[in-house]
BAFI-3210 file (N, C-alpha, C; in Angstrom, 3 decimals, decimal comma, padded with zeros to 6 digits):
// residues 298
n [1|2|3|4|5|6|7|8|9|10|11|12|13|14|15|16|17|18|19|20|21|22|23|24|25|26|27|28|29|30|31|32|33|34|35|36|37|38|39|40|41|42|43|44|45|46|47|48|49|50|51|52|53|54|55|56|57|58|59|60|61|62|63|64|65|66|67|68|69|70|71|72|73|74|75|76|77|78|79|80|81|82|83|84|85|86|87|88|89|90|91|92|93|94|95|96|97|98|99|100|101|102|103|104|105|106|107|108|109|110|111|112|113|114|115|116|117|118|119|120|121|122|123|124|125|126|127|128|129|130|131|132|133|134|135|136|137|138|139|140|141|142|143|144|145|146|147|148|149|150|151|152|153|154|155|156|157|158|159|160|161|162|163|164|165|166|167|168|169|170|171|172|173|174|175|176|177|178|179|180|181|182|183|184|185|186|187|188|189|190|191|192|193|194|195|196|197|198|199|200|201|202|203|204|205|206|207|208|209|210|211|212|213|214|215|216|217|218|219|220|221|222|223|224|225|226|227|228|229|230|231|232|233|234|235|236|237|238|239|240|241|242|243|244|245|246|247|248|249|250|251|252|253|254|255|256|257|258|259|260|261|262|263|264|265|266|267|268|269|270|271|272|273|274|275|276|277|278|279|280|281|282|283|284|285|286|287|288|289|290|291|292|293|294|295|296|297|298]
n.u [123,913|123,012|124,196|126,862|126,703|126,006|128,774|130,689|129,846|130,772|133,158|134,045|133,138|133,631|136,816|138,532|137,175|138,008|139,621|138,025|136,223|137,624|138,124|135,235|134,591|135,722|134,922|132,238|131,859|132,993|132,005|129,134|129,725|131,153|129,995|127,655|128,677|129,937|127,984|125,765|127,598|127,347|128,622|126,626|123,801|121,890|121,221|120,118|118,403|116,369|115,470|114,010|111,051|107,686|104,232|102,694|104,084|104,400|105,458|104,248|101,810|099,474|100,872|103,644|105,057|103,538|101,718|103,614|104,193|101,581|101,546|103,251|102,434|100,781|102,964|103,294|102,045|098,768|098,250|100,297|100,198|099,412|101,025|103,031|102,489|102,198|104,832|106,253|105,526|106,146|108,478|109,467|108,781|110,898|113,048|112,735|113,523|116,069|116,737|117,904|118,289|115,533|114,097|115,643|115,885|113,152|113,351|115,186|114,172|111,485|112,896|113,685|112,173|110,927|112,739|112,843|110,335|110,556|112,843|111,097|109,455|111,205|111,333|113,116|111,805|110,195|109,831|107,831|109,546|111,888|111,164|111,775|113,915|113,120|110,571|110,861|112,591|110,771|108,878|110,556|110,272|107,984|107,870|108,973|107,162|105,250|106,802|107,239|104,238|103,853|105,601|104,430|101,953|103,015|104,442|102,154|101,205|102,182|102,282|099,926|099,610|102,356|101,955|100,449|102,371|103,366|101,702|100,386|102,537|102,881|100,536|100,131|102,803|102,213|098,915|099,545|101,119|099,513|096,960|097,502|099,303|096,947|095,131|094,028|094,435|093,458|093,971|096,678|097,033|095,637|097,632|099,735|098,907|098,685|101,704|102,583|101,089|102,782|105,650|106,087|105,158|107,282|109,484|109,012|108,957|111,508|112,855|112,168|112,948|115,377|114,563|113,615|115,405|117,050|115,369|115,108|117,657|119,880|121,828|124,845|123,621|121,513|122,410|124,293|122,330|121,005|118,912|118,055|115,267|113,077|109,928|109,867|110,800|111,928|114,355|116,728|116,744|116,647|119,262|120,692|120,673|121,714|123,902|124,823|125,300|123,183|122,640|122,314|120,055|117,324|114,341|111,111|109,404|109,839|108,697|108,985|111,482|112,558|115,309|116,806|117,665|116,682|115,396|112,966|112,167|108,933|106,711|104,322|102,257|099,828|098,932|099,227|098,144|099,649|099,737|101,233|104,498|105,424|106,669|107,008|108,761|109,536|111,220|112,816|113,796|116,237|114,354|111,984|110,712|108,374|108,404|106,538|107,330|105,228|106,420|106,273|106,652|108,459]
n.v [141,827|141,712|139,743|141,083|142,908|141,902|140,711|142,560|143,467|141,784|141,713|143,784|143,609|140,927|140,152|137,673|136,299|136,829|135,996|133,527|135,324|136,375|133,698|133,486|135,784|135,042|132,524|132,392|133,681|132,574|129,802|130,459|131,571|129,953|127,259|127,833|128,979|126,806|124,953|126,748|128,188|130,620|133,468|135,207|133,671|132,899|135,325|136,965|134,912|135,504|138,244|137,471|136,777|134,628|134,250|133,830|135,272|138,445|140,317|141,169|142,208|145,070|146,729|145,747|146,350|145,267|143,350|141,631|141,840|141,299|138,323|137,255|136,352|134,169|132,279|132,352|129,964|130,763|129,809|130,140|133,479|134,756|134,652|135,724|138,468|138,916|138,520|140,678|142,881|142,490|142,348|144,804|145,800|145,111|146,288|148,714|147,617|147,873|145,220|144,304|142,434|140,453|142,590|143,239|141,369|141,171|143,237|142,895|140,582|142,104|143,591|142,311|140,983|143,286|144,494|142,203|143,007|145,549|144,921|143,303|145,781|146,572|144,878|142,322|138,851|137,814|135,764|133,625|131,975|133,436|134,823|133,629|133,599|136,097|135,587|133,495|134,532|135,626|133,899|133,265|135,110|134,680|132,278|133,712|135,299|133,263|131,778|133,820|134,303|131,591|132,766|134,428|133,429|131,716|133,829|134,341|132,464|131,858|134,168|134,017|131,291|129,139|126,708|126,056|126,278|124,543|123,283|124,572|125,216|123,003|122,731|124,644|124,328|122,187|122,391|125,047|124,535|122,586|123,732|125,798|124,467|123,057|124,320|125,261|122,334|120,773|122,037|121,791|118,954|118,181|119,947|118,134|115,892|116,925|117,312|114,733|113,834|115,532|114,768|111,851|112,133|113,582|112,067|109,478|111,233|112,412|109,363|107,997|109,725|108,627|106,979|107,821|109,738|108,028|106,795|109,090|108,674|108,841|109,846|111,153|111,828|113,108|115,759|116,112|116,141|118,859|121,685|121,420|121,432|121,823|122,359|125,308|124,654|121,965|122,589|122,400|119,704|117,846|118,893|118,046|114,981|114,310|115,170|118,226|121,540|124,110|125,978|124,951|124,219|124,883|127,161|128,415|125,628|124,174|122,855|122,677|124,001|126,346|126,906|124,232|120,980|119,177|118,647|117,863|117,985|116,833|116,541|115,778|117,881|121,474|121,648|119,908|117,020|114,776|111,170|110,090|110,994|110,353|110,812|112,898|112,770|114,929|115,419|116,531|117,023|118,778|119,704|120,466|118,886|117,124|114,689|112,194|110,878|108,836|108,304|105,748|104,221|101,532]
n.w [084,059|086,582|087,835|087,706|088,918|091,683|091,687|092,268|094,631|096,398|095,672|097,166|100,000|100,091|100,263|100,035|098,251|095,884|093,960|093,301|092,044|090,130|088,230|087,984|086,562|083,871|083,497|082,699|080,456|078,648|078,902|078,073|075,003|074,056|073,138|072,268|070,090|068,805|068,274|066,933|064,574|065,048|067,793|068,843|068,500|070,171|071,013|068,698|067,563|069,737|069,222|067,232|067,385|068,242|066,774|068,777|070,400|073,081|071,988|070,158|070,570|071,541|073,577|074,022|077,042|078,847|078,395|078,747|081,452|082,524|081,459|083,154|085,126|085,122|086,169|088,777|090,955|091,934|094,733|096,199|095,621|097,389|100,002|098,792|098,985|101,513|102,092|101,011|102,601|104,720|104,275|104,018|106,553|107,566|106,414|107,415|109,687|109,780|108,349|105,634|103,601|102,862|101,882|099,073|098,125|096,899|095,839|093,935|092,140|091,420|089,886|087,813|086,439|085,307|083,907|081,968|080,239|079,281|077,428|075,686|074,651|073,692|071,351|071,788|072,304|074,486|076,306|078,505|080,094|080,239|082,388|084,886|086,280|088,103|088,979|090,608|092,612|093,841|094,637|096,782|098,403|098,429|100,361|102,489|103,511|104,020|106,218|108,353|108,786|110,206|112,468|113,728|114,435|116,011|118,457|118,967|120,430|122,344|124,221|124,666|126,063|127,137|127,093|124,681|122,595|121,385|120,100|118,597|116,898|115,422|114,307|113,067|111,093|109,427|108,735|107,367|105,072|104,072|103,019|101,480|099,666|098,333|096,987|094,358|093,178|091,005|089,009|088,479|088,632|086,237|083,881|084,782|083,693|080,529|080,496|080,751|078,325|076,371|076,871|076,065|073,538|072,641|073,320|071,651|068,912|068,787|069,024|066,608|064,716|063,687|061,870|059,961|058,397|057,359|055,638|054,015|052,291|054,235|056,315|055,020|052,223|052,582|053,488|051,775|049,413|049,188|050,148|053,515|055,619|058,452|060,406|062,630|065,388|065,425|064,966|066,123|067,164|064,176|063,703|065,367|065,188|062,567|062,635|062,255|062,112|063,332|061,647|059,726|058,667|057,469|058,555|058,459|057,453|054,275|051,539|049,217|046,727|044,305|044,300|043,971|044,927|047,738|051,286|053,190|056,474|058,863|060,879|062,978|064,246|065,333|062,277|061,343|061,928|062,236|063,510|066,750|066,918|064,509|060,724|058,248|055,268|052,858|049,887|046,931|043,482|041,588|039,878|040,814|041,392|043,399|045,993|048,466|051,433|054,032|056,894|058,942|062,274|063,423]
ca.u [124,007|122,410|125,260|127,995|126,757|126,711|129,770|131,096|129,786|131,303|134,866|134,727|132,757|134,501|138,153|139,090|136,795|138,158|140,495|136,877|135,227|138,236|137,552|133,897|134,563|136,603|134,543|130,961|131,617|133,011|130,891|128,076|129,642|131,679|129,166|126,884|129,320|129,873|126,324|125,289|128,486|127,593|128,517|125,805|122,643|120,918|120,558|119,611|117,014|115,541|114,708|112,553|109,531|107,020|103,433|102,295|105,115|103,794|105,916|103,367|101,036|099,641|101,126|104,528|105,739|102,212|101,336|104,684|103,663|100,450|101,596|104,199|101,497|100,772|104,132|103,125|100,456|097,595|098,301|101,558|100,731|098,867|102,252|103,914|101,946|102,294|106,221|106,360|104,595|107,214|110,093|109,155|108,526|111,938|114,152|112,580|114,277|117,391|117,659|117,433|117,945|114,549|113,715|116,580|115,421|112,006|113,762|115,816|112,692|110,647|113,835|114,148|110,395|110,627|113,463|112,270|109,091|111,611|113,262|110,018|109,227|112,517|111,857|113,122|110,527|109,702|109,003|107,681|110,796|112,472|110,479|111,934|114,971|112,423|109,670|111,944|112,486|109,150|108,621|111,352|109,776|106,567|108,022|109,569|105,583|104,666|107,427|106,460|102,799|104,180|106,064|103,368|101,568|103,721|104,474|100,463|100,524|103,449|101,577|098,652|099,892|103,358|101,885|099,788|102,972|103,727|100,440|099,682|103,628|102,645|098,962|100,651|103,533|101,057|098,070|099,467|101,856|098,270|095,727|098,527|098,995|095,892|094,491|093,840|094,967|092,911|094,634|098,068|096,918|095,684|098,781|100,852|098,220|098,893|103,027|103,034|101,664|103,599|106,925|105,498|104,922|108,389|110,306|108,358|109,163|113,167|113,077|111,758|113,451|116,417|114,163|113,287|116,189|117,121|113,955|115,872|118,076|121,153|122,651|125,341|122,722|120,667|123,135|125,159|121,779|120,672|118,845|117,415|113,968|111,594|109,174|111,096|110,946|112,564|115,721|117,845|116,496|116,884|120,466|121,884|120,788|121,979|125,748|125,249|124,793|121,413|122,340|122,539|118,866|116,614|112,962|110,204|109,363|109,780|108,521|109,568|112,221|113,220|117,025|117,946|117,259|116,452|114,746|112,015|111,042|107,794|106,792|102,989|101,927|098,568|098,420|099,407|098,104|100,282|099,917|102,139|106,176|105,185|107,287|106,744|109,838|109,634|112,315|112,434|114,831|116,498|113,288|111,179|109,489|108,873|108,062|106,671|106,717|105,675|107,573|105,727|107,270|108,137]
ca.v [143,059|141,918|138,980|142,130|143,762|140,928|140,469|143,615|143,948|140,511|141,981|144,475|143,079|139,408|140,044|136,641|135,444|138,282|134,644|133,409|136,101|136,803|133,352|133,163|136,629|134,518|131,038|132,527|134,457|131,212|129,054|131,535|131,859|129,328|126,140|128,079|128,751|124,834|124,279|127,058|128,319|132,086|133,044|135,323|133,197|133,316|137,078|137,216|134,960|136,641|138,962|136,792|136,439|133,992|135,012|134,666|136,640|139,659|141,643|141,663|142,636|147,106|147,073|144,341|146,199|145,337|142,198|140,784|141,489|140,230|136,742|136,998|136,420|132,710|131,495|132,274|129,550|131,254|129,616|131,411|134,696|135,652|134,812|136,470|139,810|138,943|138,562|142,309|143,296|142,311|142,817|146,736|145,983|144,189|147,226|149,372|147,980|147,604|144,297|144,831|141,296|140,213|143,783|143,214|139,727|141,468|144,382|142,481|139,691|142,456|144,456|141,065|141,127|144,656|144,507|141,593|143,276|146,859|144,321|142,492|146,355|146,710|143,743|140,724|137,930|138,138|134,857|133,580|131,446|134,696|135,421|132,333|134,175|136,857|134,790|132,298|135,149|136,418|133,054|133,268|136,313|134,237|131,491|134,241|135,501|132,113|131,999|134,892|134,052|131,094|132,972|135,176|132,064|130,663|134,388|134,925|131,204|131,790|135,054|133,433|130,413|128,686|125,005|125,796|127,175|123,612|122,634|125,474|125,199|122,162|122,707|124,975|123,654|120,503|123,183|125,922|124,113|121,702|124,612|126,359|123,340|122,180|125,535|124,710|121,101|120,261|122,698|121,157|117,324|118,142|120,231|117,295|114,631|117,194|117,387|113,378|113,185|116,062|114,017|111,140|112,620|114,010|111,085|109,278|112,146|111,826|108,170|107,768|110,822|108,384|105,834|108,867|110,275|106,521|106,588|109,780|108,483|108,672|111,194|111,970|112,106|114,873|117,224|116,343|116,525|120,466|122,788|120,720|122,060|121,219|123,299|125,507|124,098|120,805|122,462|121,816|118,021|117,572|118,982|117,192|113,928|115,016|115,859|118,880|122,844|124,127|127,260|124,398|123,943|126,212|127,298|127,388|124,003|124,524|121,603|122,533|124,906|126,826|127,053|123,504|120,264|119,266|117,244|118,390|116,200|117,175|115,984|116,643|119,659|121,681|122,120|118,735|116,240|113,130|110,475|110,724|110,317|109,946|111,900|112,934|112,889|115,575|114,952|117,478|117,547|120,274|120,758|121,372|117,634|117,162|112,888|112,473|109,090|109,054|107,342|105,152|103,652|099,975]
ca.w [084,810|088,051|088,433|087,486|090,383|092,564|091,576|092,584|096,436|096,899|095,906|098,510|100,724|100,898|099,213|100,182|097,336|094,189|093,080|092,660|091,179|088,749|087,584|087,410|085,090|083,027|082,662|082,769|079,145|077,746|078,959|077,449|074,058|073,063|073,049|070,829|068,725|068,343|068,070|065,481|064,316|065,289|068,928|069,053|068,026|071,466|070,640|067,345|068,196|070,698|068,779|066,031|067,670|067,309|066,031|069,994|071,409|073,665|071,511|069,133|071,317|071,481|074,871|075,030|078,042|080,139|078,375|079,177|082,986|082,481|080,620|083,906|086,372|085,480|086,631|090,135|091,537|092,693|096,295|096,529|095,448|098,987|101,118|098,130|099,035|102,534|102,402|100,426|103,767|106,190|104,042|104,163|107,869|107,979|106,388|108,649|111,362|109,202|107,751|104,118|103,311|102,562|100,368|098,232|097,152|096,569|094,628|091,993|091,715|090,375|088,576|086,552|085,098|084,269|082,624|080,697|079,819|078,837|075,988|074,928|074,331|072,463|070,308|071,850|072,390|075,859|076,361|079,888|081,025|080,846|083,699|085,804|087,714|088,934|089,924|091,549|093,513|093,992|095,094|097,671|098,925|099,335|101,661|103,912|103,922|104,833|107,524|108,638|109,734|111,143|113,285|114,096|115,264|117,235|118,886|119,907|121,154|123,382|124,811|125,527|127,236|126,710|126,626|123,689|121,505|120,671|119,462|117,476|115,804|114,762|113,360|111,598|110,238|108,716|108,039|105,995|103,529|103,206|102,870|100,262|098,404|098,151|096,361|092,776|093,092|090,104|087,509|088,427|087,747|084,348|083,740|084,913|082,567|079,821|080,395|080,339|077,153|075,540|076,973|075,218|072,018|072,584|073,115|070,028|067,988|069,308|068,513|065,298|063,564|062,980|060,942|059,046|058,063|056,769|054,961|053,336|052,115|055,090|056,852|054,280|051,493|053,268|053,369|049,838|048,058|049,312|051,200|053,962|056,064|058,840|061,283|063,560|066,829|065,507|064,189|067,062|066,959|063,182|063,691|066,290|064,456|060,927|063,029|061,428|062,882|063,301|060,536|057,941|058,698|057,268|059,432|058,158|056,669|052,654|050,687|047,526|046,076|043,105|043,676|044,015|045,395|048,996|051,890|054,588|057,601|059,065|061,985|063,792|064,932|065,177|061,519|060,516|063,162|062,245|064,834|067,768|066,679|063,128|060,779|056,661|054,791|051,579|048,777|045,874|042,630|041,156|038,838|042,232|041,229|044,595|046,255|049,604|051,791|055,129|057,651|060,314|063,028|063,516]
c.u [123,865|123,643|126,476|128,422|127,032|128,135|130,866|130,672|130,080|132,892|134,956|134,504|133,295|135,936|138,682|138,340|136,963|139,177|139,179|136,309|136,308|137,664|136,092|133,693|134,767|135,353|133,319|130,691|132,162|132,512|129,498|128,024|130,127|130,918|128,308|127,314|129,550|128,567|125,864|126,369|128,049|127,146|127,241|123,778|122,004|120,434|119,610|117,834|116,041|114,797|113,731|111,497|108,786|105,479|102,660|102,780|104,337|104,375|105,221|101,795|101,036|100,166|102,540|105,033|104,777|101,943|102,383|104,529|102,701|100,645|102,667|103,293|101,234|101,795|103,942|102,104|099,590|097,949|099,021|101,288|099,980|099,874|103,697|103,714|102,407|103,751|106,537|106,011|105,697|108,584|110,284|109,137|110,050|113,201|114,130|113,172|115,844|117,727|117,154|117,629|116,832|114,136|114,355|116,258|114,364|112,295|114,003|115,022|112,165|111,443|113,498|113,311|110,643|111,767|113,395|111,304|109,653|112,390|111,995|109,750|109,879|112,867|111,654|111,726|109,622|109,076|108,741|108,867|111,545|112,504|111,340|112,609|113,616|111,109|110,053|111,996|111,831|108,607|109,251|110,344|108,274|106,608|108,308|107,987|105,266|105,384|107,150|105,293|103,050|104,627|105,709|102,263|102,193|103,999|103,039|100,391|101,675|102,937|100,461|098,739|101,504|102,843|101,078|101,279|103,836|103,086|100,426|101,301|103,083|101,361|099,537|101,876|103,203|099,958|098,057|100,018|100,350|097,435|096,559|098,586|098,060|095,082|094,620|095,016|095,109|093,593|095,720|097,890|096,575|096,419|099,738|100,283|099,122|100,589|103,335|103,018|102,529|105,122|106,946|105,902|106,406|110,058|109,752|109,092|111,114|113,515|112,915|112,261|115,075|115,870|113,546|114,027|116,856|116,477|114,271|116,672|119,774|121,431|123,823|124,567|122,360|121,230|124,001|124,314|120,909|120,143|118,301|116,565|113,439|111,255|110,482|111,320|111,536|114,033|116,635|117,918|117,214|118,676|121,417|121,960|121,036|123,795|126,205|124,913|123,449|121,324|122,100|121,455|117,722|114,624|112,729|110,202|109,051|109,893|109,327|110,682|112,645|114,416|117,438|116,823|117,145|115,339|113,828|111,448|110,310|106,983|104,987|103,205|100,419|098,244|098,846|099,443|097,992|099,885|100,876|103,735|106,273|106,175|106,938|107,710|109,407|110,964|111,752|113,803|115,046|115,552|112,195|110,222|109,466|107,715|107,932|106,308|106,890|105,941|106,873|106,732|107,231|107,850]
c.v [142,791|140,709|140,066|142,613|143,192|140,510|141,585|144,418|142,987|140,740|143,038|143,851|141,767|139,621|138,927|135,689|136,032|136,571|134,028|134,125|136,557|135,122|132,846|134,323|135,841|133,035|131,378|132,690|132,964|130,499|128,824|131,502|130,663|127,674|126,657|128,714|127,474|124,383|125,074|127,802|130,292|132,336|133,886|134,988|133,899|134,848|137,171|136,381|135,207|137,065|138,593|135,950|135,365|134,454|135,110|135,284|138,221|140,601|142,118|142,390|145,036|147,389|146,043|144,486|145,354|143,990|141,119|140,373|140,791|138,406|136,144|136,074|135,029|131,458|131,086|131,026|130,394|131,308|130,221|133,099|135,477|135,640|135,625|138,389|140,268|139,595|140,113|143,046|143,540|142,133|143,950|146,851|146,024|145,213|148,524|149,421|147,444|146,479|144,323|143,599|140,672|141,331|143,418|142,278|140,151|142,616|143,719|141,570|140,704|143,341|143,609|141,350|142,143|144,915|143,530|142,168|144,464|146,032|144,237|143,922|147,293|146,195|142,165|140,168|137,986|136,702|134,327|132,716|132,444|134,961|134,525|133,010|135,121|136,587|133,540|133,222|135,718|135,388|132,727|133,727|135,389|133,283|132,137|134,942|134,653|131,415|132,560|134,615|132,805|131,792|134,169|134,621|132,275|131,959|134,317|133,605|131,312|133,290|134,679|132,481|129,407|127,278|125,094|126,225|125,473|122,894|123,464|125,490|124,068|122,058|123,876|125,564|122,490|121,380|124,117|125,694|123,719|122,711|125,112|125,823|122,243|123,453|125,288|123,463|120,423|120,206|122,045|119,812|117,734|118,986|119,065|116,144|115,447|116,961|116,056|112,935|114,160|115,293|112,918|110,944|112,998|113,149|109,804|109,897|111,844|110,145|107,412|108,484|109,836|107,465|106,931|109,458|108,619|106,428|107,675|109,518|108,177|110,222|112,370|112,537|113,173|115,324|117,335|116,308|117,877|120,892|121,430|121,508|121,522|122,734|123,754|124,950|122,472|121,090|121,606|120,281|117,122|117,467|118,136|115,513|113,465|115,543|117,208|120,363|122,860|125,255|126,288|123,880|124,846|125,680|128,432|126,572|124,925|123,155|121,499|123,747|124,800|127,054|125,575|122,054|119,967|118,013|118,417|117,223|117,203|116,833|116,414|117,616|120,134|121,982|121,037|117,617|114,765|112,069|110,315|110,024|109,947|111,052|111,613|113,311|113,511|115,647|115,754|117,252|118,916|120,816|120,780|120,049|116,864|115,203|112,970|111,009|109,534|108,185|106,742|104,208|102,057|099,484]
c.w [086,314|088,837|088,510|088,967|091,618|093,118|092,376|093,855|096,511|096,712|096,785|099,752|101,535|100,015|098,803|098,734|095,888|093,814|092,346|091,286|089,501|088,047|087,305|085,924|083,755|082,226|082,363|081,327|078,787|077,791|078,251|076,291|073,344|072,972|072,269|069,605|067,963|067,856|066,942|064,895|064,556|067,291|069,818|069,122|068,748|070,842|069,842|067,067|068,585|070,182|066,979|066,643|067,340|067,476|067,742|071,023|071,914|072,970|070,423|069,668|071,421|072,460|074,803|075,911|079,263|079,454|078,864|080,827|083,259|082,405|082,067|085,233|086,899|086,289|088,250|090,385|092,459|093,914|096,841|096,490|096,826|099,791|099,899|099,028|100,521|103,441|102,285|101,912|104,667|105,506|104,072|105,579|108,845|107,893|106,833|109,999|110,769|109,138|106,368|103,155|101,883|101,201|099,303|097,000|096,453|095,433|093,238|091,986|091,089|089,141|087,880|085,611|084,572|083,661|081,156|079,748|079,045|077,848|075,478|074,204|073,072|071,098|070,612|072,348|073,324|075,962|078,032|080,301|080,878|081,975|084,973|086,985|088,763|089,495|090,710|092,930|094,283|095,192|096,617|099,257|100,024|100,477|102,758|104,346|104,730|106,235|108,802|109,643|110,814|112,666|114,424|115,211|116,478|118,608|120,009|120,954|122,440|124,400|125,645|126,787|126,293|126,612|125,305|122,225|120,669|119,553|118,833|116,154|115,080|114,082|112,753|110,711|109,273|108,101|107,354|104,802|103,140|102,830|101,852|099,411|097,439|097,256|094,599|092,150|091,783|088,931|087,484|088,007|086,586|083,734|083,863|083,795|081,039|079,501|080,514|078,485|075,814|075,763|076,248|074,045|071,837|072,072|071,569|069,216|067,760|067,970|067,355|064,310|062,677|062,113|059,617|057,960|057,497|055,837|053,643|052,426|052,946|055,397|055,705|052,827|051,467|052,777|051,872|049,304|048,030|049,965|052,364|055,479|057,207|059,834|062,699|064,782|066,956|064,701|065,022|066,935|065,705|063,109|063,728|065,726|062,987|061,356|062,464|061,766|062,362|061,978|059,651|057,760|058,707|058,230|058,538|057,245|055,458|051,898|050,057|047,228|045,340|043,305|043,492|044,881|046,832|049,460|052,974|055,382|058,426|059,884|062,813|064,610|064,577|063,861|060,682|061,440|062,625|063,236|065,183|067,445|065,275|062,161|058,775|056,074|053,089|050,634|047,619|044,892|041,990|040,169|039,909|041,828|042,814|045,184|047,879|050,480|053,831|056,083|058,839|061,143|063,186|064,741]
res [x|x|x|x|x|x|x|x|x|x|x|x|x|x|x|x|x|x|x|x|x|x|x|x|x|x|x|x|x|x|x|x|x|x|x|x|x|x|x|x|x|x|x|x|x|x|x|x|x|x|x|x|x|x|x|x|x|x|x|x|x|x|x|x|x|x|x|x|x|x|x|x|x|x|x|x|x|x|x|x|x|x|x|x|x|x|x|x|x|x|x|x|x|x|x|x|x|x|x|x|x|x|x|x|x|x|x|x|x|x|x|x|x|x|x|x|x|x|x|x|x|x|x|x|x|x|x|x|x|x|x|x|x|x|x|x|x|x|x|x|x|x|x|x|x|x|x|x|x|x|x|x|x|x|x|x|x|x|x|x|x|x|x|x|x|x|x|x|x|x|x|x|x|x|x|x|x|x|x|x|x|x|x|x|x|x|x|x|x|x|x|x|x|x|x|x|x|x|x|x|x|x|x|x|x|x|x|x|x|x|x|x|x|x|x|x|x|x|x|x|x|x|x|x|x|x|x|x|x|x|x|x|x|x|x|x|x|x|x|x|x|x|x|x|x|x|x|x|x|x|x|x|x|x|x|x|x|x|x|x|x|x|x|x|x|x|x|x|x|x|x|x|x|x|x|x|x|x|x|x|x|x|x|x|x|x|x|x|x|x|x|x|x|x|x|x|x|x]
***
């Protein structure tokens, strides 16, 4: 909607670029649909998705239009959200004297959230990278804050006395990024310790799934001997190394089943804490006699 519109003060506005905009109409929707049609053979997945939740989705929440705002909040760093508040300040100051610029950015930044938070309430998931476009923008908002005071600075120092307007640009151009970025330094290193060893665990997990699926019996095996399973967040994975769409991979993990024979790979997680890249290969026959070997890495 909010690119539509875009779209549509840029054909009056610049005509010279409607050759553009006819084909961005054109490649944006294919681009959009027809790769996840290749990938799960329906071109609406993404959607359908959406709207299956998972058990800590805000949409389960007595409130998902307000918890969605709430859960929105973290995206910001702390340090930012004072030249966020700041920017809001002097972008109201700014379309006052008619440049509307700055507001605009500040408008559709917070349209975005609340329209995310107006689905989550509808249903879909609401999950926080939703949030990204409109705190990207939020974020925008906050550098033109932090501009801003700069240039506030540098104004008073040029009032006072013109030899000081060099010295003070420069204490602070060096002292407010550092005083900004230095504001809960701490939380971000053990955020960044934590996001090493989930990459880790990630690439492990990656690299070992093909000694697994070996361990299976083979790729064509899998799929010619029936349903085949694991935890949802490794369909896509399982898929793409199985050459085989993600529908033909049922979520949630199912050991055993009564229609038919099948395979489940199983992989750590908080309710089965394998060691890291390790993976448990389940094998069942058509009388649900089900054999389980698990797969360590060489």
């Amino acid at each position: 909607m909010f690119l539509g519109l875009y779209g549509l003060w840029l054909w009056f506005s610049n005509p010279e670029l409607r050759k553009w905009l006819i084909g961005c109409a054109v490649s944006i929707p294919v681009l959009w649909f027809v790769p996840e049609y290749f990938g799960s053979g329906n071109f609406f997945r993404a959607a359908a998705r959406a709207q299956q939740p998972n058990a800590y989705s805000p949409a389960f929440a007595d409130s998902p239009f307000f918890q969605t705002l709430k859960e929105s909040r973290p995206m910001l760093p702390s340090s930012v959200k004072p030249a966020i508040e700041f920017g809001a300040l002097v972008a109201l100051w700014a379309a006052w004297r008619r440049r509307f610029a700055p507001l605009a950015v500040l408008l559709v930044g917070s349209a975005w959230i609340g329209l995310v938070a107006v689905m989550t309430e509808a249903g879909f998931a609401g999950n926080p990278r939703y949030m990204m476009l409109g705190t990207s923008l939020l974020a925008i908002i906050g550098g033109y804050g932090a501009g801003s005071v700069l240039a506030v600075l540098r104004m008073g120092a040029r009032r006072v006395n013109l030899k000081l307007v060099p010295v003070v640009t420069l204490i602070a151009f060096v002292a407010l990024p550092a005083l900004v970025w230095s504001r809960g330094i701490d939380v971000r290193v053990q955020r960044l310790k934590h996001l090493g060893v989930v990459l880790h665990s990630e690439y492990d997990r990656r690299h070992d799934l093909t000694g697994a699926i070996k361990l299976a019996g083979g790729r064509d095996f899998v799929l010619n001997c029936g349903a085949v399973s694991t935890e949802k967040f490794q369909v896509p994975l399982v898929a793409w190394y199985l050459h085989s769409h993600t529908l033909r991979i049922d979520a949630p993990l199912n050991r055993l089943s009564a229609d038919g024979p099948g395979t489940a790979f199983q992989t750590n997680s908080p309710g089965n804490p394998l060691p890291r890249g390790r993976w448990e290969v389940f094998w069942w026959d058509a009388q649900g006699h089900g054999l389980c070997f698990r797969h360590v890495p060489l």
